[in-house]
N, C-alpha and C positions, 0 to 999 in steps of 0.2 A: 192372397193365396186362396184356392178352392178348398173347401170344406167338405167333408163327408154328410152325406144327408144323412139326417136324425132316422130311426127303425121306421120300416114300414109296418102297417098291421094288414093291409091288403095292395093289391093292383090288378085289376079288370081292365082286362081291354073289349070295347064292343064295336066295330067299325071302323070307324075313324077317331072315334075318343078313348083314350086313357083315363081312366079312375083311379088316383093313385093316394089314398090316405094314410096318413102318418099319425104316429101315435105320439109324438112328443112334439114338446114345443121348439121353433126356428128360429136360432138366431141372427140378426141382422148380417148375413154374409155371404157371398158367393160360393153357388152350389154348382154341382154337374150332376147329369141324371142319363143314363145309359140306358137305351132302350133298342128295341128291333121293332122295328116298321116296315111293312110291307109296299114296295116301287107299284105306281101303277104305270103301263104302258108308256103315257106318254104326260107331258105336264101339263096339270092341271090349269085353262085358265084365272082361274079363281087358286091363287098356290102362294095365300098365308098362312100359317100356325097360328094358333091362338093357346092361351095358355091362361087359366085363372085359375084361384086359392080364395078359396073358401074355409070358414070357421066351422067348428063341428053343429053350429047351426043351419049351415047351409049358406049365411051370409058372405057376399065377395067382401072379402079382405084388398085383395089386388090383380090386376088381369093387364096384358097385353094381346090386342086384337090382333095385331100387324106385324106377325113377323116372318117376313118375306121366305118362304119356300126355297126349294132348291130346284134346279132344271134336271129332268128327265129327258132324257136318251136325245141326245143332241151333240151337234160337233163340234168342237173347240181347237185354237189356237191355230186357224186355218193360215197356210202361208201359202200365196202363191208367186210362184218366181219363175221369170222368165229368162232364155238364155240367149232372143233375140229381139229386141225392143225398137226396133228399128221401124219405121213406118212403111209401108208398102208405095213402089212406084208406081206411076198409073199405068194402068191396065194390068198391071202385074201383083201376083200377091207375095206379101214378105213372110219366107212361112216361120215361124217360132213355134221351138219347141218350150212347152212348159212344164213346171212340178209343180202338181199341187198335195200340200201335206198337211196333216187333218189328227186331230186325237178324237175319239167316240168314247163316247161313257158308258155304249152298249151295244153287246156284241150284233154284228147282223148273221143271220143264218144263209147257208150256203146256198140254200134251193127250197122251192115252194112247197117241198116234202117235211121240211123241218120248219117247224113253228107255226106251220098254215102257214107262211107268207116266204117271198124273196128276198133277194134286197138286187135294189140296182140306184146304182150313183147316178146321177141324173146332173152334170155340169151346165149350167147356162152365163154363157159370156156376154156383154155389153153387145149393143149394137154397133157395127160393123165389124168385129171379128166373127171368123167362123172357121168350122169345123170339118175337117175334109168328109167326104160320104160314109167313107169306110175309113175303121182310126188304124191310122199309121203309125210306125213306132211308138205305140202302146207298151209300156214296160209296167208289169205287176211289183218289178223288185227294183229299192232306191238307189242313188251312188252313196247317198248317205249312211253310212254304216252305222248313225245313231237312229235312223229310223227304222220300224218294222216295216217289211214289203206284206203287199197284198195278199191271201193265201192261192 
């Protein structure tokens, strides 16, 4: 079972590190430690945690270097489904229509006035499908009533 962590006497945040000293002693057991941190932009190549405890000497008691990060602003759970899979006759194209559905961890802004920046989806298919000139039956809103449509 998680434990309550013993009193703090301070917590300093300076950058990217937390100082967090405690004033009593820890017993050997599973803790949780609730914090706010601040997202950068986008994830960090270098996006471990590190985490070490030290005695009121300053000496490491115990430390974990490697603890893998979390992904910033990126898409998940991409499905894409088509509703004609059929391969195209020669000389002729098989056209299919597809959904592609997608969840974001962060929001995109509407236009280049908000946030300094745009957004534009930029889809790149495998070689030899393609994409007509101009997009045709383009639909913002899904049949799926458990998805959100586009705004």
């Amino acid at each position: 079972s998680v434990q309550a962590l013993p009193s703090f006497s301070s917590c300093v945040g300076n950058m990217e590190h937390a100082l967090v000293t405690v004033s009593e002693a820890w017993p050997a057991e599973f803790y949780e430690l609730f914090t706010i941190v601040s997202n950068p932009t986008v994830t960090p190549t270098e996006n471990n945690w590190a985490f070490v405890i030290r005695d009121v000497t300053g000496m490491v008691r115990m430390a974990e270097a490697w603890v893998r990060g979390f992904k910033i602003q990126e898409v998940r759970s991409v499905v894409l489904s088509p509703f004609n899979p059929a391969n195209a006759i020669a000389g002729e194209a098989a056209q299919n229509q597809i959904v592609l559905a997608m969840s974001l961890t962060s929001r995109l802004p509407p236009s280049p006035t908000q946030d300094n920046m745009g957004a534009t989806i930029v889809i790149r298919a495998p070689e030899g499908f393609t994409f007509p000139k101009y997009c045709r039956e383009f639909h913002e809103s899904s049949t799926n009533a458990s998805l959100l449509s586009l705004p």
